[in-house]
DSSP file (Angstrom, degrees, kcal/mol; ACC not computed):
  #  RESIDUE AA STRUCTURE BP1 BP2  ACC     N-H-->O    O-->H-N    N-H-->O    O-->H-N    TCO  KAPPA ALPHA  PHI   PSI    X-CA   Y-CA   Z-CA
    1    1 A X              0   0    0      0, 0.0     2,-0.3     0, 0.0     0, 0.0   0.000 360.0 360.0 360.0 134.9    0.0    0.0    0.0
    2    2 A X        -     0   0    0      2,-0.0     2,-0.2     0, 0.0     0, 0.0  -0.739 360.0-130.7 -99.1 153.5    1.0    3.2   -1.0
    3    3 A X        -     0   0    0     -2,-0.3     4,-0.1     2,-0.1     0, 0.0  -0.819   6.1-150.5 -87.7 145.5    0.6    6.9    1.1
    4    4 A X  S    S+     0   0    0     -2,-0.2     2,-0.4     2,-0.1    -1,-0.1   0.189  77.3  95.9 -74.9   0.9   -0.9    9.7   -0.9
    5    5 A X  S    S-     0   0    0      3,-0.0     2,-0.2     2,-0.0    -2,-0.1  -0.651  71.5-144.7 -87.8 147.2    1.2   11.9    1.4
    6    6 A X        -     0   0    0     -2,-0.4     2,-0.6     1,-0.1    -2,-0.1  -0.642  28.0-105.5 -89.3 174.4    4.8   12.9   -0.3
    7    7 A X        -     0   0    0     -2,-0.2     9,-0.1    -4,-0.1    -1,-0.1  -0.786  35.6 -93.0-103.5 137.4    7.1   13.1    1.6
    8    8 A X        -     0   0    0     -2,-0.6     2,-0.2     8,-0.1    -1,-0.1   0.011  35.6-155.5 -69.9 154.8    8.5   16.4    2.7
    9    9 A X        -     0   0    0      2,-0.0     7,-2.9    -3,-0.0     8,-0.4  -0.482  16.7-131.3-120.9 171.3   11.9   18.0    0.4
   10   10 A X  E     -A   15   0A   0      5,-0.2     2,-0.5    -2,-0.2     5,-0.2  -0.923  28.1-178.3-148.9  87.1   14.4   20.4    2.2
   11   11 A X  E >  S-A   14   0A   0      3,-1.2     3,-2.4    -2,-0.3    13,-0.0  -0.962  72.6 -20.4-100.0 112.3   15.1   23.8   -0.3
   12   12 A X  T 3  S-     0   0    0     -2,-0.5    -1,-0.2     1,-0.3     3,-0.1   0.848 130.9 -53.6  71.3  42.1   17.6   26.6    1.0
   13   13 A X  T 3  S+     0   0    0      1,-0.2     2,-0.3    -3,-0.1    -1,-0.3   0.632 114.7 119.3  23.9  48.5   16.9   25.1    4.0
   14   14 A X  E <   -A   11   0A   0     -3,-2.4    -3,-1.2     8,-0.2     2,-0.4  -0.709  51.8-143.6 -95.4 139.9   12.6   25.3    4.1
   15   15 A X  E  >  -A   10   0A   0     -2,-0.3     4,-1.8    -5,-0.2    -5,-0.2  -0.877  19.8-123.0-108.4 141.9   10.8   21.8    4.3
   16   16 A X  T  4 S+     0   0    0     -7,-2.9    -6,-0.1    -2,-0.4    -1,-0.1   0.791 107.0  70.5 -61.7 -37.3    7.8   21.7    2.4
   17   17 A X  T  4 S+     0   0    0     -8,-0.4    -1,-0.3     1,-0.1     3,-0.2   0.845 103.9  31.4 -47.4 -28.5    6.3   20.8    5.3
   18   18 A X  T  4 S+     0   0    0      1,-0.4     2,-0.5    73,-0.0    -2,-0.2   0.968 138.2  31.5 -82.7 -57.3    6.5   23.9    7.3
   19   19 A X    ><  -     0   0    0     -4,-1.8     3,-0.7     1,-0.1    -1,-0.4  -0.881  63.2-169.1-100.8 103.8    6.2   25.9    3.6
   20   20 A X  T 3  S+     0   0    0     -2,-0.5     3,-0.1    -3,-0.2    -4,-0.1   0.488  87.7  45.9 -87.3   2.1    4.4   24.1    1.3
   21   21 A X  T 3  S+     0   0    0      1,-0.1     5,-0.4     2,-0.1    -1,-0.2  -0.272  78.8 109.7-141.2  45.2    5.6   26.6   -1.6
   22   22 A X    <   +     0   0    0     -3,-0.7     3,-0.5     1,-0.2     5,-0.2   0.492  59.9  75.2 -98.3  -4.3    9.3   26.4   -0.5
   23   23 A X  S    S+     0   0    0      1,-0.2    -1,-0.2    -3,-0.1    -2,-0.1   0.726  92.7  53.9 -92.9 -37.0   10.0   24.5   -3.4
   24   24 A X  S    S-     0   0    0    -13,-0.0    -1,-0.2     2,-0.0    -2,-0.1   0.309 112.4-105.4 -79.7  16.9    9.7   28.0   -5.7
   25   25 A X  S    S+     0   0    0     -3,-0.5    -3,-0.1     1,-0.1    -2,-0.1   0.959  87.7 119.9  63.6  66.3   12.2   30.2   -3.8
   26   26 A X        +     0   0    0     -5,-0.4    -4,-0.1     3,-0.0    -1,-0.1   0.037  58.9  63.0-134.3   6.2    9.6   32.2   -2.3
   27   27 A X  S    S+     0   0    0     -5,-0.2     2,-0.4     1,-0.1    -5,-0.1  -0.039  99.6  57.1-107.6  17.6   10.3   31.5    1.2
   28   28 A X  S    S-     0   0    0    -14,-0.0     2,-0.4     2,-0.0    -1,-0.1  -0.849  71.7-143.6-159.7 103.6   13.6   33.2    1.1
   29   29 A X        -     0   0    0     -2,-0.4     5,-0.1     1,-0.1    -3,-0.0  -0.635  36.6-108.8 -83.8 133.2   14.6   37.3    0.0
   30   30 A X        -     0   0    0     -2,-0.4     4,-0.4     1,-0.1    -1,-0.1  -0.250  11.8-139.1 -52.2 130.6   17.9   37.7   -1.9
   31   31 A X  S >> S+     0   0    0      1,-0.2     3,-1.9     2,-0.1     4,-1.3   0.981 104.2  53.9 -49.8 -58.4   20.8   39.3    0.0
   32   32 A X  T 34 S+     0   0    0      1,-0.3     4,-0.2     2,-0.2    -1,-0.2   0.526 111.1  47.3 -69.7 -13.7   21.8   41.2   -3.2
   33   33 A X  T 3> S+     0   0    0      2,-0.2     4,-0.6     3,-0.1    -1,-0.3   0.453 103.7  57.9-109.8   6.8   18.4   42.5   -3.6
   34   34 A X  H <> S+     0   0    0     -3,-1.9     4,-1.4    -4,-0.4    -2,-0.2   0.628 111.4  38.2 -88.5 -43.0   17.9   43.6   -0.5
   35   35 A X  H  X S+     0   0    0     -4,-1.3     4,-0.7     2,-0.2    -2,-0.2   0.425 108.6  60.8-103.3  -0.3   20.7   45.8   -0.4
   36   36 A X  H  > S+     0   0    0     -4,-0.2     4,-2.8    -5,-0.1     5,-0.3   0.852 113.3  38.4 -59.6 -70.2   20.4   47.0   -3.9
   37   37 A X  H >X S+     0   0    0     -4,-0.6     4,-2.0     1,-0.2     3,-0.7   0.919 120.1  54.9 -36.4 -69.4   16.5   48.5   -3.1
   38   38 A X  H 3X S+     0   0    0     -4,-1.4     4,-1.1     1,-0.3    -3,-0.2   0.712 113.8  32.7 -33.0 -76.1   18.0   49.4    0.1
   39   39 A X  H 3X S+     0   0    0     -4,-0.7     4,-1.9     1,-0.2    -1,-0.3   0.879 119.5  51.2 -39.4 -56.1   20.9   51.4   -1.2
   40   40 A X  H <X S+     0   0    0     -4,-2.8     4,-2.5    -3,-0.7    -2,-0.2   0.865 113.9  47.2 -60.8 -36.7   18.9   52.8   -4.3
   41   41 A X  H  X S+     0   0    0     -4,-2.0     4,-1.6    -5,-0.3    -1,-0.2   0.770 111.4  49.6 -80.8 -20.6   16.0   54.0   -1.8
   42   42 A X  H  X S+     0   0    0     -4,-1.1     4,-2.3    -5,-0.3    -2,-0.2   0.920 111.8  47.9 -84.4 -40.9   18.6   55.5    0.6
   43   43 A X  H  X S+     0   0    0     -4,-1.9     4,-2.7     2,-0.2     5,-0.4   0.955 114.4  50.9 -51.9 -52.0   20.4   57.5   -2.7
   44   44 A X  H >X S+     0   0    0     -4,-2.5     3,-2.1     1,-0.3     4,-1.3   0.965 105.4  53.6 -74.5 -71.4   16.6   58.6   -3.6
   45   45 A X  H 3< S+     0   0    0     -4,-1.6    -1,-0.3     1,-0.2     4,-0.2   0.670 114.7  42.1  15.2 -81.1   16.0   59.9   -0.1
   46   46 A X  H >< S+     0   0    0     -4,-2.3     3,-1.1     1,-0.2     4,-0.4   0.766 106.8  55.2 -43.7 -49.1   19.1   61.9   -0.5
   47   47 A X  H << S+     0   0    0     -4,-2.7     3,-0.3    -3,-2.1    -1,-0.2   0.603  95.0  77.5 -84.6  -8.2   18.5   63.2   -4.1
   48   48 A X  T 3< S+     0   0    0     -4,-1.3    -1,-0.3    -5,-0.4    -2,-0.2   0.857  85.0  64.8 -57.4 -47.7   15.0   64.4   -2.3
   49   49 A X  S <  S+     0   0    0     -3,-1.1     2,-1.6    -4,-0.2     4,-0.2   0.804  84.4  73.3 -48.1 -34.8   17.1   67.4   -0.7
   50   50 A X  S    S+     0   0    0     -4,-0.4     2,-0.3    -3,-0.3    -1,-0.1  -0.590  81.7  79.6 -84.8  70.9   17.9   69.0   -3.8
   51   51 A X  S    S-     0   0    0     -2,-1.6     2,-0.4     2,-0.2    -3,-0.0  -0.971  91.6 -61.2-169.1-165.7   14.7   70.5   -4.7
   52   52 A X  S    S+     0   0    0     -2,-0.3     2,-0.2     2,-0.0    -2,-0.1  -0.123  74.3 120.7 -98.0  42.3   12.4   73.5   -4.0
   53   53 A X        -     0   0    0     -2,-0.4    -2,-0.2    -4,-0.2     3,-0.0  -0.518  46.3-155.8 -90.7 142.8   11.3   73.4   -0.2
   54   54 A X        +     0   0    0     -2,-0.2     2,-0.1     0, 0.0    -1,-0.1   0.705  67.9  70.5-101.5 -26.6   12.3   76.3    1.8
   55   55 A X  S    S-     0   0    0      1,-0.0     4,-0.3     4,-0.0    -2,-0.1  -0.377  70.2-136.7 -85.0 179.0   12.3   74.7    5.5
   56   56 A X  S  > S+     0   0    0      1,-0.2     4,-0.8     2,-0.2    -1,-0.0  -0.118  88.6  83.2-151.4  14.6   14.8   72.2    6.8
   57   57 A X  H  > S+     0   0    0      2,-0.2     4,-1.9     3,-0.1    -1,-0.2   0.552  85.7  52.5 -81.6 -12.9   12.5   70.1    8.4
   58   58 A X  H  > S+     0   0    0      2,-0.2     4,-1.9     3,-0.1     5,-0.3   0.949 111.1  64.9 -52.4 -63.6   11.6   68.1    5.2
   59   59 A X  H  > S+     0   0    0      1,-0.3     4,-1.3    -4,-0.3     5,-0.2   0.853 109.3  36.7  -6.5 -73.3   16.0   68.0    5.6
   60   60 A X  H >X S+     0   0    0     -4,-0.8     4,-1.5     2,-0.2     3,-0.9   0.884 108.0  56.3 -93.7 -27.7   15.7   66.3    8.3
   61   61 A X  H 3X S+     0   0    0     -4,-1.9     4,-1.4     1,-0.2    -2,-0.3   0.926 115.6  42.5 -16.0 -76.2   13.0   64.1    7.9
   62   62 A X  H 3X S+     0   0    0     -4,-1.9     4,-0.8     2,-0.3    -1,-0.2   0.322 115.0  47.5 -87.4 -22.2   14.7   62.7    4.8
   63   63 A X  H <X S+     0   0    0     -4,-1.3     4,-1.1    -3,-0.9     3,-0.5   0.881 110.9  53.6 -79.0 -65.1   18.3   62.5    6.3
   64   64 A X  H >X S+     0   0    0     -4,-1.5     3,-3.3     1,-0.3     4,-2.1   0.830 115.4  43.8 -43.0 -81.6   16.7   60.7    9.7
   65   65 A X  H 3X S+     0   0    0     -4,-1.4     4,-1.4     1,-0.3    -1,-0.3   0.788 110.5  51.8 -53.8 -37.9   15.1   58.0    7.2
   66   66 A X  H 3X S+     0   0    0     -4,-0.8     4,-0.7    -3,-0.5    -1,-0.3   0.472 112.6  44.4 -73.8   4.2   18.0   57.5    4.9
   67   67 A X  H <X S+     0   0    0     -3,-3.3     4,-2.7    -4,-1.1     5,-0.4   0.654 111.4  55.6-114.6 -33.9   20.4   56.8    7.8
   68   68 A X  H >X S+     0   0    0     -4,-2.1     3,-1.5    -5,-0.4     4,-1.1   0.860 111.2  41.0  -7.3 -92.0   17.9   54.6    9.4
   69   69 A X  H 3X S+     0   0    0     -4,-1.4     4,-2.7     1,-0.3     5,-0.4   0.746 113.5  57.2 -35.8 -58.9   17.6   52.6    6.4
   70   70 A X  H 3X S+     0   0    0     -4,-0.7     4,-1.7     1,-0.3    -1,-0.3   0.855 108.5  53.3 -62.8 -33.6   21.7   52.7    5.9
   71   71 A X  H << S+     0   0    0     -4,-2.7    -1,-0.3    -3,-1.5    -2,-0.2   0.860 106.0  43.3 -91.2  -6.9   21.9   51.4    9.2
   72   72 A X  H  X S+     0   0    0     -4,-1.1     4,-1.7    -5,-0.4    -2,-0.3   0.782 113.0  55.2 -93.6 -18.3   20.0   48.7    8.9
   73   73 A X  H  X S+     0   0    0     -4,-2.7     4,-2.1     2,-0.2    -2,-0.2   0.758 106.1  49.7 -49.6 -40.1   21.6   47.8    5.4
   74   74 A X  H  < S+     0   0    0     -4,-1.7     4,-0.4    -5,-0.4    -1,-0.2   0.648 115.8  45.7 -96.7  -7.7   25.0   47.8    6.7
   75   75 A X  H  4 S+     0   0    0     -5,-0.2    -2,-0.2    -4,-0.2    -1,-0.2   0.774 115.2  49.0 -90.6 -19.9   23.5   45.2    9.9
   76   76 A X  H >< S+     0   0    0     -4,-1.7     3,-1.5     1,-0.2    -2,-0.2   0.986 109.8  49.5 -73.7 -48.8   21.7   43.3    7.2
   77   77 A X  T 3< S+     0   0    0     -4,-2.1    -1,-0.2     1,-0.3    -3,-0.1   0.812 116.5  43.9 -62.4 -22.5   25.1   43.1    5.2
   78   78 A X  T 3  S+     0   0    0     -4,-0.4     2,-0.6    -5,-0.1    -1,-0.3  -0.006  74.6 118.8-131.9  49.3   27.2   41.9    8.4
   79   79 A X  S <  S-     0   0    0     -3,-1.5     3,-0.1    -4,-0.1    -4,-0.0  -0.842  76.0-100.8 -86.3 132.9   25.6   39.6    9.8
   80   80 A X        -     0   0    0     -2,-0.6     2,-1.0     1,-0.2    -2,-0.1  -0.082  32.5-136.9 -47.3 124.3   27.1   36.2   10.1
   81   81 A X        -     0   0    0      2,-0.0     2,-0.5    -3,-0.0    -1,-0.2  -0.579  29.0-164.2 -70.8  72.8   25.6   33.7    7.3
   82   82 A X        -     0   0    0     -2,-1.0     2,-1.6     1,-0.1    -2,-0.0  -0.508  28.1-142.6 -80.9 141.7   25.2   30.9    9.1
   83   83 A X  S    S+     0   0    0     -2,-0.5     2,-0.4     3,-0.0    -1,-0.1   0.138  72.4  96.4 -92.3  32.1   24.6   27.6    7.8
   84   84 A X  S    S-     0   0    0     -2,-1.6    -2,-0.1     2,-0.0    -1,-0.0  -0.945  78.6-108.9-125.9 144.5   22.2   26.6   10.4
   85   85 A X        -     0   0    0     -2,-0.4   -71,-0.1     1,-0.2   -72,-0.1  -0.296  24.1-162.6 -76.8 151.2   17.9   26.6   10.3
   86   86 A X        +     0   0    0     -4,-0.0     2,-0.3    -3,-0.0    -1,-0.2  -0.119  56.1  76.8-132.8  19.7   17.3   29.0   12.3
   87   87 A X        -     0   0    0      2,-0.0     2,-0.5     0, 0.0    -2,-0.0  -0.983  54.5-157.8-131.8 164.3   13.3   28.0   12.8
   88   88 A X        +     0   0    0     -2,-0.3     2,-0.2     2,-0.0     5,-0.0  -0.899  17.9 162.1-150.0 126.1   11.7   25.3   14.8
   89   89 A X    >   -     0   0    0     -2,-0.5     2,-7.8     4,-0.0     3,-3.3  -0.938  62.7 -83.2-113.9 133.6    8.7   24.1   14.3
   90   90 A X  T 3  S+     0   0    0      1,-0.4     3,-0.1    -2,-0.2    -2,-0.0   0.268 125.3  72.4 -47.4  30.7    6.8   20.5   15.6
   91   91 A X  T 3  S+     0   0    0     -2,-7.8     2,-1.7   -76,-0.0    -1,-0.4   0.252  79.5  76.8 -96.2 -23.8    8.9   19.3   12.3
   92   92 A X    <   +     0   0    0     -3,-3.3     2,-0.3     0, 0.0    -2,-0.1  -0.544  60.6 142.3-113.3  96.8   12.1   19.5   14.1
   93   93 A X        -     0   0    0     -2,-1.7     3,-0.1     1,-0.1     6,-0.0  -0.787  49.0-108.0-109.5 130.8   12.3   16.7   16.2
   94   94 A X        -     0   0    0     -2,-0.3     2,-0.2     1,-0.2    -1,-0.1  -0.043  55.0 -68.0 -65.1-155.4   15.5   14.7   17.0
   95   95 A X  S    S+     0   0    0      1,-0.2     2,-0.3     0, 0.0    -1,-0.2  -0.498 118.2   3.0-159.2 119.6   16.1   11.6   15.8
   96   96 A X  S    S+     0   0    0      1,-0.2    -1,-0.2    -2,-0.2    -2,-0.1   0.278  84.8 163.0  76.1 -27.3   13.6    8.8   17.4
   97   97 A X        -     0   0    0     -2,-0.3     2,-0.7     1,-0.1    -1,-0.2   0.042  23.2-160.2 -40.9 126.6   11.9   11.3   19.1
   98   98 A X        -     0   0    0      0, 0.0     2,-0.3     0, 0.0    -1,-0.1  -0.957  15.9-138.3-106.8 118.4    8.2   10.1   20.5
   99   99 A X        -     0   0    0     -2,-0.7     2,-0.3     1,-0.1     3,-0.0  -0.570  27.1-107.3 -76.8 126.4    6.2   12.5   21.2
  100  100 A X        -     0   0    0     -2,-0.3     3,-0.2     1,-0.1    -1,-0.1  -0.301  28.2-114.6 -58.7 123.7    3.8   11.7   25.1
  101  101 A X     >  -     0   0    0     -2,-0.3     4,-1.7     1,-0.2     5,-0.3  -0.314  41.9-178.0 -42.2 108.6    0.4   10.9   24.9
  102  102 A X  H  > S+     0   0    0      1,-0.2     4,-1.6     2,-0.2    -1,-0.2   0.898  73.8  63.0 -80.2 -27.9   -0.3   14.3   26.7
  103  103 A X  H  > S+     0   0    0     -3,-0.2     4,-1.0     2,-0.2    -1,-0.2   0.740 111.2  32.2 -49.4 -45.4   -4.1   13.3   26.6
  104  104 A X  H  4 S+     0   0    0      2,-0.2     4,-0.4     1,-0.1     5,-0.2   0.860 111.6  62.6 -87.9 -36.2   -3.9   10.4   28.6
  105  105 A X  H >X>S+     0   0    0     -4,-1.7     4,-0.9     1,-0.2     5,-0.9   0.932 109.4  48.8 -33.4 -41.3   -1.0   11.8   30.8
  106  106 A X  H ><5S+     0   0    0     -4,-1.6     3,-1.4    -5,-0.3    -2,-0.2   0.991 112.7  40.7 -76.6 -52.0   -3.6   14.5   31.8
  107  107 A X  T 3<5S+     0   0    0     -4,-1.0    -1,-0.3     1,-0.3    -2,-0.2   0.157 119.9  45.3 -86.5   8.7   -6.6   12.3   32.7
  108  108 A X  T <45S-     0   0    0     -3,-0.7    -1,-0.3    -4,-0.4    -2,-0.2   0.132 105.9-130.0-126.3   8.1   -4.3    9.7   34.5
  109  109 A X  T <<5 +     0   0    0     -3,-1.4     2,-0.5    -4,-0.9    -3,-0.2   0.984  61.1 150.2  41.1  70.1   -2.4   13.0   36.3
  110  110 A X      < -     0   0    0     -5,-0.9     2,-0.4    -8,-0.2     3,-0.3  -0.971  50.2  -4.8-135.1 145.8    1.1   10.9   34.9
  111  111 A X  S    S+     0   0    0     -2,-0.5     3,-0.4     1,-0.2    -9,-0.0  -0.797 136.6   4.2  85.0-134.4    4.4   12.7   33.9
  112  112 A X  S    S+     0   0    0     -2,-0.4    -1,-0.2     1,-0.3     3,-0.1   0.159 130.6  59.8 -67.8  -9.8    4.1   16.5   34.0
  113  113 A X  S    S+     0   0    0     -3,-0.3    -1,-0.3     1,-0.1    -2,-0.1   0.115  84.3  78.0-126.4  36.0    1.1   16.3   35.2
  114  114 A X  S    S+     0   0    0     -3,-0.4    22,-0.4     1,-0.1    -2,-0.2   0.538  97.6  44.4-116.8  -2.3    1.7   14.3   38.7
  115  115 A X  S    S+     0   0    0     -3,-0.1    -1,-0.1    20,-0.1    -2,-0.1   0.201  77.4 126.0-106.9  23.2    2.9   16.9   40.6
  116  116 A X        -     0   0    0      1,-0.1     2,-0.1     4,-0.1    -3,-0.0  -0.414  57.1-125.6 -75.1 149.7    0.7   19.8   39.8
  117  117 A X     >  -     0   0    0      1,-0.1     4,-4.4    -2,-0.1     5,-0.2  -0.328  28.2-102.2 -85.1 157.4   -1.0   21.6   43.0
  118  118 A X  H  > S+     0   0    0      1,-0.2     4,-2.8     2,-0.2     8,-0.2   0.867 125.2  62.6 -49.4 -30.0   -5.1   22.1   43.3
  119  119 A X  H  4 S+     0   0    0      2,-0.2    -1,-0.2     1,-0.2    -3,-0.0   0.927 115.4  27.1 -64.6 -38.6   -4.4   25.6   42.3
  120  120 A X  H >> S+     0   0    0      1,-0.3     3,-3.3     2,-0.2     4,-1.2   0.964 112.6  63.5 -87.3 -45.5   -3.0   24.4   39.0
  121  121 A X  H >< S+     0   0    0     -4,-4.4     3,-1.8     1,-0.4    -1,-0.3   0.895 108.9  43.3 -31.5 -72.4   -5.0   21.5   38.9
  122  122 A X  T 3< S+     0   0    0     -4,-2.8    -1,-0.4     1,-0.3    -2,-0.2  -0.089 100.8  70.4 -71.0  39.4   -8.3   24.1   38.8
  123  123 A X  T <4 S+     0   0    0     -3,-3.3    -1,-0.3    -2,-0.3    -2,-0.2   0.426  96.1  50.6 -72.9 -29.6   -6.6   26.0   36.5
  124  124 A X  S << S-     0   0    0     -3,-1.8    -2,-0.2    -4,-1.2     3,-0.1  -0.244 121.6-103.2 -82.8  22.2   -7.2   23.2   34.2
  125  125 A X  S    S+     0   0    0      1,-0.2     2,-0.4    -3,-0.1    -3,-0.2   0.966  82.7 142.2  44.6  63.6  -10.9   22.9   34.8
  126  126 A X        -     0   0    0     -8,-0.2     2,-0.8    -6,-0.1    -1,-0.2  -0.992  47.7-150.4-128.7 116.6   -9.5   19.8   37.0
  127  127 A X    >>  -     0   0    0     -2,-0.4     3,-1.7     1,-0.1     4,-0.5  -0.744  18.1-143.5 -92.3 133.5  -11.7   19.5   40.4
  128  128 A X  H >> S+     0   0    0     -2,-0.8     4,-1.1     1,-0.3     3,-0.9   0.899  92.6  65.1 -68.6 -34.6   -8.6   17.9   43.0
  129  129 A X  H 34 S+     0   0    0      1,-0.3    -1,-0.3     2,-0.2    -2,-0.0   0.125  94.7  45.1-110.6   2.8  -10.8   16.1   44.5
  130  130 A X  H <4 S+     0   0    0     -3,-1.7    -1,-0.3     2,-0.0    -2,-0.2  -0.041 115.3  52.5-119.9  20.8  -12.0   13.7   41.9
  131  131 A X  H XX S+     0   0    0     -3,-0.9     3,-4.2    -4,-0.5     4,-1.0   0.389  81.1 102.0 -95.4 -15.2   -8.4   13.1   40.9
  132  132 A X  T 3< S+     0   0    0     -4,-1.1     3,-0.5     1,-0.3    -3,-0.1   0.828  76.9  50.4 -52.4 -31.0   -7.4   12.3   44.5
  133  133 A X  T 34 S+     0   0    0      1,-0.2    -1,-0.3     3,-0.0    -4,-0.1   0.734 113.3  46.2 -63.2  -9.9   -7.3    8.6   44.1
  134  134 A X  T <4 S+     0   0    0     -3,-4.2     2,-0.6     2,-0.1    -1,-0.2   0.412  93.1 100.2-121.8  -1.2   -5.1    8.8   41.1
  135  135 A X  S  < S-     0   0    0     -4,-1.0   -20,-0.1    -3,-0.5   -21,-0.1  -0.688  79.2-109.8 -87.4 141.4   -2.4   11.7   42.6
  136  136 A X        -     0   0    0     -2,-0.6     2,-0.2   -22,-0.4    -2,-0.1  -0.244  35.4-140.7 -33.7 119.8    1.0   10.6   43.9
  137  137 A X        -     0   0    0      1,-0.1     2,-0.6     0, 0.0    -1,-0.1  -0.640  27.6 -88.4-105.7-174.9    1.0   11.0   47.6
  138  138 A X        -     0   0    0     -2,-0.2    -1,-0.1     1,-0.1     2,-0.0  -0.685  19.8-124.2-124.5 143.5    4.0   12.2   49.3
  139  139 A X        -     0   0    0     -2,-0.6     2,-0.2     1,-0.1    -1,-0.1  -0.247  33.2-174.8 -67.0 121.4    6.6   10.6   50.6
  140  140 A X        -     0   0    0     -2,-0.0    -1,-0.1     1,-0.0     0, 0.0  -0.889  18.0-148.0-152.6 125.7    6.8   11.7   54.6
  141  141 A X  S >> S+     0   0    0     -2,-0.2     4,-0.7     1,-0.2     3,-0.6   0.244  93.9  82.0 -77.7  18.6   10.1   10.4   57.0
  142  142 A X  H 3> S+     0   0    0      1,-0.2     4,-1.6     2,-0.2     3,-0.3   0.866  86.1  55.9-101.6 -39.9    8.0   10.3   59.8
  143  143 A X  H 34 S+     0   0    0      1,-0.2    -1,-0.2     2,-0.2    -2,-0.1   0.532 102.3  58.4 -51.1  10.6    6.7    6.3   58.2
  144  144 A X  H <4 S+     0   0    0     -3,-0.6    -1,-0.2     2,-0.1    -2,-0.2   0.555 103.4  52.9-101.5 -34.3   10.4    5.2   58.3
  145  145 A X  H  <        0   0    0     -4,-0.7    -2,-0.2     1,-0.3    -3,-0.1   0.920 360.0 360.0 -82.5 -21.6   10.6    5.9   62.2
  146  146 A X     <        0   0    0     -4,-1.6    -1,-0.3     0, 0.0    -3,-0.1   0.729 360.0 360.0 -76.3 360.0    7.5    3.8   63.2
C-alpha cells in the first residue's frame, strides 16, 4: 500500500512541510536585492534634498530616514551567514523522538502532570478532589521511624 502523502523535500533550508511553496524560492529574499532597493532607496532619499522646499524640516525628515535605512543595510550586510535553520517548528524533532500521549498523561495525572498543585490542577478545569485517588502522595520520613 502506497501513502498519498509525499514526503517532505528540504530547499535553502525550508521543508515543504513547514512551507508548502518552498519549493519555488519564495520563502527566502535575496541578499543582493535587498541591499540594492536598500541602497537605491537610501540615494533617492538623498536626491530628495535638492529640490524647492524652503524649510529644513523636510531636511531632516529625509536625512533621519536614509540613515535609518543605511543602518540597517549595513546590519543586514554583516551579519554572520550561518549555515544553520534558524526555525523550529513540531517538524524539528530529533532523531527517534516520541512525542507523550499528553491526553492520557492528563486524565491519569502521569508525567508532568503528577505533581501539579489544586491551584493548577483548577486552572485546568481539573476539580482535586475527583483526581485524588489517582495523585502521587507524598513521601513523609515520619513512616520510616515507626
Amino acid at each position: 500500500m502506497s501513502s498519498h502523502n509525499k514526503a517532505p523535500e528540504v530547499y535553502d533550508g525550508v521543508s515543504t512541510s513547514d512551507v508548502p511553496s518552498a519549493g519555488f524560492g519564495w520563502s527566502r529574499t535575496p541578499r543582493t536585492g535587498t541591499q540594492i532597493a536598500g541602497w537605491v532607496t537610501v540615494l533617492t532619499l538623498l536626491g530628495f534634498n535638492f529640490g524647492n522646499h524652503q524649510g529644513h524640516v523636510e531636511t531632516i525628515w529625509l536625512f533621519a530616514f536614509a540613515i535609518l535605512i543605511a543602518i540597517g543595510l549595513l546590519i543586514h550586510a554583516f551579519q554572520p551567514k550561518l549555515s544553520q535553520v534558524r526555525t523550529l517548528t513540531g517538524h524539528n524533532k530529533p532523531e527517534g523522538h516520541v512525542e507523550p500521549d499528553w491526553t492520557y498523561e492528563q486524565k491519569t495525572l502521569g508525567g508532568d502532570y503528577a505533581t501539579l498543585s489544586d491551584a493548577e490542577l483548577r486552572a485546568m478545569n481539573i476539580e482535586p478532589s475527583r483526581v485524588e485517588h489517582l495523585r502521587v502522595k507524598p513521601f513523609s520520613t515520619a513512616s520510616l521511624e515507626n
